[in-house]
C-alpha positions as YAML, in Angstrom:
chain: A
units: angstrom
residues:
- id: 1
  name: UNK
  ca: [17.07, 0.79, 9.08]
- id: 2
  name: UNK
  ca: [15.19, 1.09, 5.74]
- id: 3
  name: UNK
  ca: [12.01, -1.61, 5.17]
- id: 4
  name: UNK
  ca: [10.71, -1.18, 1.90]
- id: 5
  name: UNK
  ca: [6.69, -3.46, 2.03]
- id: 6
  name: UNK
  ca: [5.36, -4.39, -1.71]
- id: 7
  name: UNK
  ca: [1.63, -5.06, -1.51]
- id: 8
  name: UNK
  ca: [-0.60, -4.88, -4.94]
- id: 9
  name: UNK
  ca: [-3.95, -5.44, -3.49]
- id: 10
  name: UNK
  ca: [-7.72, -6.12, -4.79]
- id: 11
  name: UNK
  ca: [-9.69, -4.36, -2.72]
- id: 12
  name: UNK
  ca: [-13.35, -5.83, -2.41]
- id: 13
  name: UNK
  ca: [-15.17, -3.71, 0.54]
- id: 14
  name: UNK
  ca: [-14.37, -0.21, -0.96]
- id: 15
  name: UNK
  ca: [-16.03, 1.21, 2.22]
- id: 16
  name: UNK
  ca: [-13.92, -0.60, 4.63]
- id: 17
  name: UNK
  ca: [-10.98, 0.29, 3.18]
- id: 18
  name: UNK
  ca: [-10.99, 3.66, 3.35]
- id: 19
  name: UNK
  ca: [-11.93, 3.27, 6.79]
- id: 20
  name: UNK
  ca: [-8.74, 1.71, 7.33]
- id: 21
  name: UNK
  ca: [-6.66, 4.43, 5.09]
- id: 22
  name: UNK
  ca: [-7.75, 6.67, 7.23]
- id: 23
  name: UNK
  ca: [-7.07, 5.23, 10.51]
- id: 24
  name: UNK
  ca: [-2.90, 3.66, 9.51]
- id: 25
  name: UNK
  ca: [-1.80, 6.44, 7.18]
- id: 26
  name: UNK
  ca: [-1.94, 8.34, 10.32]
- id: 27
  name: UNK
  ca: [0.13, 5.59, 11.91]
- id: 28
  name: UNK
  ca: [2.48, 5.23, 9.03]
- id: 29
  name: UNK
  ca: [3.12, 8.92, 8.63]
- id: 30
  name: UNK
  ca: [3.76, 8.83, 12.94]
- id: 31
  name: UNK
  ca: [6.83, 6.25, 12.58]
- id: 32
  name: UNK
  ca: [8.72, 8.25, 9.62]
- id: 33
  name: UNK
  ca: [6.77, 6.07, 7.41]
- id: 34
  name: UNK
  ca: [5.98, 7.41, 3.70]
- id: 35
  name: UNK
  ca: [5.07, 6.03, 0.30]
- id: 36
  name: UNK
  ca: [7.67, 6.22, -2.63]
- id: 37
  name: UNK
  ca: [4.87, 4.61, -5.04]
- id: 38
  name: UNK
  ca: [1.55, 5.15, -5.29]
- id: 39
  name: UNK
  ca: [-1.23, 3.79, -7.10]
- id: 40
  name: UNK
  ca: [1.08, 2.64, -10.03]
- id: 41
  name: UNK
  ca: [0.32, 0.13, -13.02]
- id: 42
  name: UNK
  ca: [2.25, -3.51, -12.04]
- id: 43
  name: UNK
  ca: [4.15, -4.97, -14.86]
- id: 44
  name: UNK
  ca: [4.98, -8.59, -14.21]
- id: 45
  name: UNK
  ca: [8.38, -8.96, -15.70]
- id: 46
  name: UNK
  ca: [9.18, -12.83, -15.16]
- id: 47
  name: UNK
  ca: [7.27, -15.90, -13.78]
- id: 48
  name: UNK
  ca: [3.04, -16.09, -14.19]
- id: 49
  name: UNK
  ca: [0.56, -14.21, -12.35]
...
């Protein structure tokens, strides 16, 4: 079963979140788990944000 997970985050502790890159992409890549986008510019098409 495919789950595709949308998260566009603001990342305030720059050191703690590597940190935690480093410890789940190991995780991710263990359960098939990959990233189809990366690091891409969000266009909000509808609605405000």
């Amino acid at each position: 079963m495919a789950v595709y997970v949308i998260v566009e985050l603001k990342i305030t502790d720059p050191e703690g979140f590597a940190e935690y890159r480093e410890k789940v992409s190991p995780q991710i890549a263990k359960n098939c788990g990959r990233d189809v986008v990366r690091g891409a510019q969000v266009e909000n098409l509808e609605g405000d944000s």
